[in-house]
DOBAGU-154736 format. One line per 10 residues: for each residue z negated, y negated, x of C-alpha. Coordinates in steps of 0.2 Angstrom, whole numbers, plus 5000, padded with zeros to 4 digits. Each point is the difference from the previous one (the first is absolute). Example, Ala and Ser with C-alpha at 12.3 -4.5 7.8 and 13.67 -1.06 7.14 Angstrom:
4961:5022:5062 ~ 5003:4983:5006
This chain:
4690:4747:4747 ~ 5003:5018:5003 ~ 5007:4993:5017 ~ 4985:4993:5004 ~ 4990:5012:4997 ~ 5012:5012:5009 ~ 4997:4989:5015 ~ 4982:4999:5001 ~ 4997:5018:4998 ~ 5011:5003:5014
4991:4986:5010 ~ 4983:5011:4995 ~ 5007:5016:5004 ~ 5007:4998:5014 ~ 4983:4997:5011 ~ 4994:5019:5006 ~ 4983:5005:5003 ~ 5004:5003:5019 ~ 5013:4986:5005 ~ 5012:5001:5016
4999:4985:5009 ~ 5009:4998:5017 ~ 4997:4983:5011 ~ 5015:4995:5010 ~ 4991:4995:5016 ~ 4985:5003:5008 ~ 4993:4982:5005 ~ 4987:4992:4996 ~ 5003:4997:4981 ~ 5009:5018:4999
4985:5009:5009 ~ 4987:4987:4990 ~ 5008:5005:4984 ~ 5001:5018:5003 ~ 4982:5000:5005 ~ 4993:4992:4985 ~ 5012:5011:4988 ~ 4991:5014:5008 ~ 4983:4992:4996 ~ 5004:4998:4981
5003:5017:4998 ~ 5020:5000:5004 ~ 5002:5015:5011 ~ 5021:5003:5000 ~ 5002:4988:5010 ~ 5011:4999:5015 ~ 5003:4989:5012 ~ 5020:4998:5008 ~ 5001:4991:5017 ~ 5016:4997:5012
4989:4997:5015 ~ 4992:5012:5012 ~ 4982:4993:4995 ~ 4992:4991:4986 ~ 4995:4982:4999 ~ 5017:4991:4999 ~ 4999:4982:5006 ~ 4985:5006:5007 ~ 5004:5007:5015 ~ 4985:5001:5017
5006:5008:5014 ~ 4993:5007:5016 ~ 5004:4988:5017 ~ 4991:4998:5015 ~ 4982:5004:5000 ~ 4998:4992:4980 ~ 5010:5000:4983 ~ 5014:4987:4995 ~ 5005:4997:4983 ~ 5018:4998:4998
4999:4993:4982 ~ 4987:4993:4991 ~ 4987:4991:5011 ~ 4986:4991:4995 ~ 4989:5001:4984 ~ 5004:4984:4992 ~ 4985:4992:4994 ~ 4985:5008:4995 ~ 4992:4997:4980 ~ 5012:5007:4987
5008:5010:5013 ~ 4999:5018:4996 ~ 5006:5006:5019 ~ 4986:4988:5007 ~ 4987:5006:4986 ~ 5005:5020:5008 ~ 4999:4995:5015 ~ 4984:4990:5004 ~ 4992:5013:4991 ~ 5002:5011:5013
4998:4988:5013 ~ 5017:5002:5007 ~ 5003:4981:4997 ~ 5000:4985:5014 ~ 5006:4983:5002 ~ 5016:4998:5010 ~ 4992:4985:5010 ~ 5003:4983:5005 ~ 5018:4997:4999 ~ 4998:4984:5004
4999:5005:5018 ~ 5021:5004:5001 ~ 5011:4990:5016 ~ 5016:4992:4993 ~ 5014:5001:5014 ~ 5015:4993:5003 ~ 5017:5006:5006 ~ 5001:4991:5015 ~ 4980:5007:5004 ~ 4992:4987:4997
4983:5002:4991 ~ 4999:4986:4986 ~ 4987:4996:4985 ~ 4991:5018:4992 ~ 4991:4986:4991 ~ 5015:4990:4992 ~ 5007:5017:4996 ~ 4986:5010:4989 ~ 4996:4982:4993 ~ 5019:4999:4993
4998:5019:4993 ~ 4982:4996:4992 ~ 5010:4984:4993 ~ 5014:5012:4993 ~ 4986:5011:4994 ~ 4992:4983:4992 ~ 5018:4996:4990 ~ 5006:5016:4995 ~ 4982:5004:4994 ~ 4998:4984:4988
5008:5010:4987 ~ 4999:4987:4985 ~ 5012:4990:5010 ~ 5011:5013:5005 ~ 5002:5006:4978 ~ 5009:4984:4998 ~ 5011:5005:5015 ~ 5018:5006:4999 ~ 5012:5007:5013 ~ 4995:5011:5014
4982:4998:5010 ~ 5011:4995:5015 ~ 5004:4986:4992 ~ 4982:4995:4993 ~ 4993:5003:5015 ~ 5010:4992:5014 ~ 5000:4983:4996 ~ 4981:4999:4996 ~ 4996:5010:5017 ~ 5012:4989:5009
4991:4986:4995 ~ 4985:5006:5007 ~ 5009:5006:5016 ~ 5008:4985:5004 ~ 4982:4991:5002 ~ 4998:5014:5012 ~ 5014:5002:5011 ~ 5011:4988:5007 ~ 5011:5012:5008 ~ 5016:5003:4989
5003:5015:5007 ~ 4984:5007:5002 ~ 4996:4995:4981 ~ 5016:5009:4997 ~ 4992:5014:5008 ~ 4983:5000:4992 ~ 5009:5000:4985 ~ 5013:5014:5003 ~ 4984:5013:5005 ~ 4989:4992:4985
5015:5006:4987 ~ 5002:5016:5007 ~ 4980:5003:5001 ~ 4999:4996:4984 ~ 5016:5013:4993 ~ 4989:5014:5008 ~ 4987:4995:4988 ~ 5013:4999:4984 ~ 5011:5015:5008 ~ 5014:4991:4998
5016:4998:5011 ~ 5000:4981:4999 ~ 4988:4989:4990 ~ 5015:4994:4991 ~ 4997:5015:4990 ~ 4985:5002:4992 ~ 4996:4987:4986 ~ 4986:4987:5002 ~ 4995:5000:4981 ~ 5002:5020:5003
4987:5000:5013 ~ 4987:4992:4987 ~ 5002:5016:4993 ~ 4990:5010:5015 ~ 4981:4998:5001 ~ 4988:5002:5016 ~ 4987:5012:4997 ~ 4983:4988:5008 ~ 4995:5002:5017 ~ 5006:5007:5016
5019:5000:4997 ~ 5004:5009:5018 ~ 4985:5015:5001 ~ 5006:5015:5011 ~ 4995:5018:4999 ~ 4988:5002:5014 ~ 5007:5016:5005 ~ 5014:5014:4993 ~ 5012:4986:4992 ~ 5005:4997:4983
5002:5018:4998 ~ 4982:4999:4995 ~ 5003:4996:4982 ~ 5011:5016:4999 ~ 4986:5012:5007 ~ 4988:4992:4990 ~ 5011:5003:4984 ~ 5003:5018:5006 ~ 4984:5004:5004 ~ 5004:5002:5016
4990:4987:5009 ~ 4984:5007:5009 ~ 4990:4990:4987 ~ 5008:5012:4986 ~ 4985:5011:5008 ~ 5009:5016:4992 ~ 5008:4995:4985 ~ 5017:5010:4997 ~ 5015:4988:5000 ~ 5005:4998:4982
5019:5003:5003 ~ 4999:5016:5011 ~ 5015:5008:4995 ~ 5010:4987:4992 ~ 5009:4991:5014 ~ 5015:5004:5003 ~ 5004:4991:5019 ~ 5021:4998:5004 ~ 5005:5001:4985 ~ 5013:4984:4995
5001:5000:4981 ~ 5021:4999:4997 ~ 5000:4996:4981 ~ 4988:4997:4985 ~ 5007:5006:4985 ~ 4989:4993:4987 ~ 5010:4998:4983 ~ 4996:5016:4991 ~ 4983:5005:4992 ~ 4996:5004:5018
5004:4995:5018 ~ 5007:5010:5014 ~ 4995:4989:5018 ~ 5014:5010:5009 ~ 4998:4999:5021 ~ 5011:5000:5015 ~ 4998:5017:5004 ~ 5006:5007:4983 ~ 4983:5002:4992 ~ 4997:4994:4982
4982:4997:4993 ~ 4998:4997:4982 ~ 4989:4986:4993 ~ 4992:4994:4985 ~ 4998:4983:5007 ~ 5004:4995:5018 ~ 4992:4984:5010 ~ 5013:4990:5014 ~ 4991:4994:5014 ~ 5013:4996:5012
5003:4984:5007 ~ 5009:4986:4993 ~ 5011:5000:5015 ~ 5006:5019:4997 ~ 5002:4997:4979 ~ 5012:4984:5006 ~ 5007:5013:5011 ~ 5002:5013:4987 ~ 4996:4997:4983 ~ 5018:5004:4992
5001:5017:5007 ~ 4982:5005:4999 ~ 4996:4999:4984 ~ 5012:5008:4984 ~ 5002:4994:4988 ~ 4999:4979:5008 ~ 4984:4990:5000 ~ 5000:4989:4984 ~ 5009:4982:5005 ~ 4981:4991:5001
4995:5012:5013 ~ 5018:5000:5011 ~ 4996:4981:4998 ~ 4982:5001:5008 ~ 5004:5011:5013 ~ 5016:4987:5003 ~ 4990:4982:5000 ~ 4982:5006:5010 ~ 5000:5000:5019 ~ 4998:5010:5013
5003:4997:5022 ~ 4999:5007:5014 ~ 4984:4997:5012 ~ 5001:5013:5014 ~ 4984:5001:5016 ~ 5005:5006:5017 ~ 4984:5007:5011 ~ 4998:4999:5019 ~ 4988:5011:5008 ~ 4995:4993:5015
4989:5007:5016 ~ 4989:4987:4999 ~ 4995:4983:4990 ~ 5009:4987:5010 ~ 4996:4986:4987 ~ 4985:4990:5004 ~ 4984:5006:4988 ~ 4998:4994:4981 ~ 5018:4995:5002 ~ 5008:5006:4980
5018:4999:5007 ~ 5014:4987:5003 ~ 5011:4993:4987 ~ 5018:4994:5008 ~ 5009:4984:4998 ~ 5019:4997:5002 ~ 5006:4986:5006 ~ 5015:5006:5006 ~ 5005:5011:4987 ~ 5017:4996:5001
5001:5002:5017 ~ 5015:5014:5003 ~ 4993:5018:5002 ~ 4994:5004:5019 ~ 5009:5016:5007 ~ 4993:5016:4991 ~ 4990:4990:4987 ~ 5000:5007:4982 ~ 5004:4986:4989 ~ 4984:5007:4988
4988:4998:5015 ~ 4999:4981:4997 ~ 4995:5002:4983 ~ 4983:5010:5007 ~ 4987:4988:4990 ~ 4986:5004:5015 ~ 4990:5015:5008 ~ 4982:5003:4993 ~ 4987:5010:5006 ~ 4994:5014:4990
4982:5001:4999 ~ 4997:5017:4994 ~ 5012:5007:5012 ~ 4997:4997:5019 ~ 5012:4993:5014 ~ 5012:4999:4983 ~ 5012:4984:4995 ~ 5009:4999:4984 ~ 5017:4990:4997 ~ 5005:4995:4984
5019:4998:4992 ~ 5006:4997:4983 ~ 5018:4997:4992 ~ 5016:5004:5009 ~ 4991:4999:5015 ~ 4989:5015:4995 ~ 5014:5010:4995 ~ 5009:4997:5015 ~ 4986:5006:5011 ~ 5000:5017:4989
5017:5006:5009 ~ 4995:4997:5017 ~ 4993:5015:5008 ~ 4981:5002:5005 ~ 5003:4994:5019 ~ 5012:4985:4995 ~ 4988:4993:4990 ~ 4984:5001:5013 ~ 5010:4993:5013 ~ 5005:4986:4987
4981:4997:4997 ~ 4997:5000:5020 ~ 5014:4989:5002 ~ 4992:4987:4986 ~ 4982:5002:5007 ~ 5008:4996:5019 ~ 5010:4984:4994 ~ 4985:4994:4987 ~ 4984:5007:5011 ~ 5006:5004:5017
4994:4984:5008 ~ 4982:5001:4995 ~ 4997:5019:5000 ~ 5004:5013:5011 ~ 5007:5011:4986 ~ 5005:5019:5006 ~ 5013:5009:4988 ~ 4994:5010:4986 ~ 4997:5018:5001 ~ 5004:5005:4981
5008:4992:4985 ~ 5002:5007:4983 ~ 5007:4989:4986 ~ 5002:4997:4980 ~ 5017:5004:4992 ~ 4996:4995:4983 ~ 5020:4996:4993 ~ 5009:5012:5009 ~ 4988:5016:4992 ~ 5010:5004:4983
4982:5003:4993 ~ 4996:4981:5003 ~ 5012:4987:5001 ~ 4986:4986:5005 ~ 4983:4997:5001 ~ 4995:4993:4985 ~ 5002:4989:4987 ~ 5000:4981:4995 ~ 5004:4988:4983 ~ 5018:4994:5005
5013:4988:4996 ~ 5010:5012:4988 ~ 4985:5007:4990 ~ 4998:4982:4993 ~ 5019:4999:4997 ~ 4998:5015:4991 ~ 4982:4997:4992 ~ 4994:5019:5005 ~ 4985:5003:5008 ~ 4989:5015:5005
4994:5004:4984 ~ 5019:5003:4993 ~ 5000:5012:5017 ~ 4985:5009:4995 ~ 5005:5002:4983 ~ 5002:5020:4993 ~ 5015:5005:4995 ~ 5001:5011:4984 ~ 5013:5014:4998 ~ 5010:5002:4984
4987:5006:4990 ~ 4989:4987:5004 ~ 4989:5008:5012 ~ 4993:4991:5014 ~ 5011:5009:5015 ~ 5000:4989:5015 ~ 4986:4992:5007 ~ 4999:4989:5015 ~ 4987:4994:5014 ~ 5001:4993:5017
4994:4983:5009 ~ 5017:4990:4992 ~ 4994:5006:4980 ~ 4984:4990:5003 ~ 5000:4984:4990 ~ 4988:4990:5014 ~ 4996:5014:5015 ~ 5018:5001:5003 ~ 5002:5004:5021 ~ 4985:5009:5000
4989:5016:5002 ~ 4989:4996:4988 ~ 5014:4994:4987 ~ 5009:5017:5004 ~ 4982:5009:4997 ~ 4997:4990:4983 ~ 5017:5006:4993 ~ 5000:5018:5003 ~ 4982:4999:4993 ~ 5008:4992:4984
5012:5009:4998 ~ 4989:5016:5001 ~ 4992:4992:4985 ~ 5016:4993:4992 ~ 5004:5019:4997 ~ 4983:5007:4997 ~ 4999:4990:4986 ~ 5013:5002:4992 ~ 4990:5020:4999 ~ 4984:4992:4994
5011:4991:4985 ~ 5008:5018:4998 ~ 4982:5006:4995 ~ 4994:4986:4990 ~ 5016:5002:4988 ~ 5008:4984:5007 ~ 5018:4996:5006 ~ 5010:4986:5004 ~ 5018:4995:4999
C-alpha cells in the first residue's frame, strides 16, 4: 500500500506548471504538434530539426519558372481530410485532371493501348478496394492481386509479352501508391486497414506546393494576414538530435553538436525509416520489446521523382504523360545504360509546373538512382525518353534536373509507410508505434507522431497532421487531469 501510494504521488508530482517539451523533427506532425501545444497554453516548447528547413517529407522546391514537390504530392481525397479541409478553404486546392489522357509506350517505340492500360489500373483499383474480400485474404497483396488482375488481363491482351509488360508497370504503379519496394511486401489484409478520405484522391496545390500546409501552420502564408507565427523562436534548424536519455524523472534529448535540452516530455516525429535505422542507439535506456517490435513488422520504401525542365512543351496538348512498357526487359544492358533506367515506371507532366516532366522510381531501383550524380541521371532520363518517345516526338534534351533522395538522407530512410508482411507475423500495428512510453516513475516520457503512427491515414499528410494533433492533446490532457485531481497508472 505504502508502495502504491509512493507511486502515485510521484506520478502527481512530477507534472510541473510549466512543462519542457522538445519535438524531435519539424514535419508535419512535429510542427502540427508544436503548433497546437502553443495554442493550449504550452509555451516551453521547442522544436529540434536535422534539416536546413521545416516540413520534413514535405519538401517544394523552386525549378524552372514554378515549384516542385519532392515529397508529398497530392491531397488525397477531400471529406475527412484535414489537409484538404485547409486547403480548399483558402482556395489553394484543384483537381489534378483527366489522367485518363496518359500514352503507354513500348521499348521498341511502338505506341500500344492507353485504354487497355488505365482500364487494367481502374481493375486493380476495383480489387484491392473490395476490402470485405480482401479481410479474409492471407499472404502478400501481390499475391491477392495478380491472379485476379491477370484474369482480367488476359481477356485483354493476347500478347504474352506485352501482358508481361502491362503487368510489370501496373505492379510497380501500384508500389508507388503503398511506398513499397515490392508489392510482395506490404499485406493485403494490412491494406484493409488504410481508408480513403471521399472525393478527389489526386488534388494538387494550384501554386507554392505542398509547402502550403507548413505556411499555413506557421502563419506564414499571405492568408495569415499578420498573424505572428506561433513558434517564432522555437526552432531550432541543423540540429541532429544524437541520444534521448529518457529514464530519469526527466529527459535530456542530447544533439550532434554537443548541446543537451532537458525535457519534461519529448514527442518523436521521425520517420519509420530513421527509427529502423536508429532506434538502439537513439533512445537510452531501449524502447520497451512492443515498440522495437512495431518499428520492426511496419513498412516503409523507397519512391524517389526525377524532374526534367525543359525549353519547351514537346508533348502534344492535354497529353498527362507516358507510362513505359518492357517487353524486352531482359534484353542485356545497351552500352552506357544504367541498369536502374529500365525500371523508370513513365514520364508525366506536371501541371502546376510548366515545360516540367516527372519520373518515378521505387525499391532498389530508386536507391540506385540516389548515387548517380545530377548529369548521369538526366542523361539517363533523356536516353529513356529517345528509346520510348523518340519516334513520335521531336524531344530536345532537358535543361535542368533536380531529384529526391529519400533513402540515402540519414533523416529519412524512405518515403513513407505501409502494413507489411512482418507486422502480421508479429501482430503489431501503429497503434503499438504510437504508444507513450512511461519512464520509471510512471510518467508518460516519450511520445510519438508521424504518418506511420496513424492507425488508417498511414502514408499521409493528413495522417501525419492528425497525429501531432493528438498527441498535443494526448499530453495536454494528462494537465487537465492534473487540475481535476485525476491520475492514471
Amino acid at each position: 500500500m505504502n508502495y502504491l501510494f509512493s507511486n502515485l504521488f510521484s506520478v502527481t508530482s512530477m507534472l510541473p506548471s510549466n512543462p519542457r517539451i522538445v519535438i524531435v523533427g519539424g514535419g508535419v506532425s512535429g510542427i502540427a504538434a508544436a503548433v497546437s501545444l502553443v495554442d493550449k497554453g504550452f509555451d516551453n516548447v521547442t522544436v529540434l530539426e536535422a534539416e536546413d528547413r521545416v516540413g520534413g517529407r514535405v519538401n517544394t522546391v523552386p525549378f524552372g519558372h514554378s515549384h516542385v514537390d519532392l515529397g508529398a504530392h497530392w491531397v488525397h481525397g477531400e471529406e475527412g481530410n484535414a489537409v484538404y479541409e485547409i486547403g480548399n478553404q483558402l482556395g489553394l486546392l484543384t483537381p489534378s485532371g483527366d489522367f485518363g489522357n496518359i500514352e503507354f509506350i513500348a521499348d521498341d517505340g511502338s505506341e500500344v493501348s492507353s485504354f487497355v492500360g488505365m482500364s487494367l489500373y481502374e481493375a486493380s483499383c476495383a480489387i484491392l478496394d473490395n476490402k470485405e474480400e480482401m479481410k479474409k485474404a492471407s499472404g502478400s497483396v501481390e499475391n491477392y492481386l495478380t491472379p485476379r488482375i491477370l484474369a482480367v488481363a488476359r481477356k485483354k491482351i493476347p500478347d504474352n509479352r506485352l501482358l508481361d509488360a502491362y503487368l510489370d508497370w501496373l505492379i510497380k504503379f501500384e508500389c508507388t501508391i503503398e511506398g513499397c519496394d515490392y508489392l510482395s511486401d506490404p499485406s493485403a489484409p494490412g491494406l484493409t486497414h488504410y481508408k480513403q478520405c471521399p472525393g478527389d484522391p489526386i488534388t494538387c496545390w494550384i501554386r507554392g506546393g505542398y509547402k502550403n500546409i507548413i505556411d499555413i501552420l506557421l502563419n506564414e502564408h499571405p492568408a495569415a494576414l499578420g498573424k505572428v507565427n506561433p513558434l517564432e523562436g522555437k526552432i531550432l534548424l541543423n540540429t541532429e538530435v544524437k541520444e534521448i536519455d529518457w529514464g530519469g524523472l526527466t529527459a535530456f534529448v542530447k544533439t550532434k553538436d554537443g548541446r543537451t535540452f532537458q525535457a519534461d516530455h519529448v514527442i518523436v516525429t521521425v520517420s519509420l525509416g530513421v527509427l529502423k535505422d536508429r532506434h538502439s542507439t537513439l533512445f537510452n535506456p531501449r524502447l520497451p520489446d512492443k515498440k522495437i517490435q512495431a518499428i520492426r513488422g511496419l513498412g516503409i520504401g523507397t519512391v524517389n521523382k526525377i524532374y526534367l525542365k525543359f525549353e519547351k512543351a514537346w508533348w502534344p496538348e492535354g497529353c498527362c504523360g507516358f507510362s513505359l512498357l518492357r517487353k524486352n526487359k531482359s534484353a542485356p544492358l545497351e552500352v552506357g545504360e544504367y541498369p536502374w533506367e529500365r525500371d523508370i515506371i513513365g514520364f508525366y507532366i506536371e501541371s502546376t509546373a510548366p515545360m516540367v516532366v516527372g519520373a518515378w522510381l521505387v525499391g532498389d531501383a530508386a536507391r540506385d538512382m540516389e548515387t548517380y550524380k545530377d548529369e548521369q541521371v538526366m542523361a539517363a532520363c533523356y536516353r529513356t525518353l529517345i528509346k520510348f518517345a523518340g519516334t513520335k516526338y521531336d524531344i530536345p534534351p532537358p535543361e535542368a534536373v533536380i531529384r529526391s533522395k529519400w533513402f540515402s538522407n540519414p533523416h529519412f530512410r524512405g518515403s513513407y509507410s505501409y502494413r507489411s508482411i512482418s507486422s502480421e507475423v508479429l501482430n503489431t500495428s501503429a497503434a503499438h508505434l504510437a504508444e507513450p512510453v512511461k519512464n520509471f516513475y510512471k510518467k508518460e516520457m516519450l511520445f510519438f507522431a508521424g504518418e506511420a503512427t496513424h492507425s488508417y491515414f498511414y502514408s499521409t499528410v493528413h495522417g501525419a497532421l492528425e497525429t501531432g494533433w493528438r498527441e498535443a492533446e494526448r499530453i495536454a490532457t494528462m494537465y487537465t487531469n492534473r487540475k481535476l485531481g485525476k491520475c492514471s497508472l
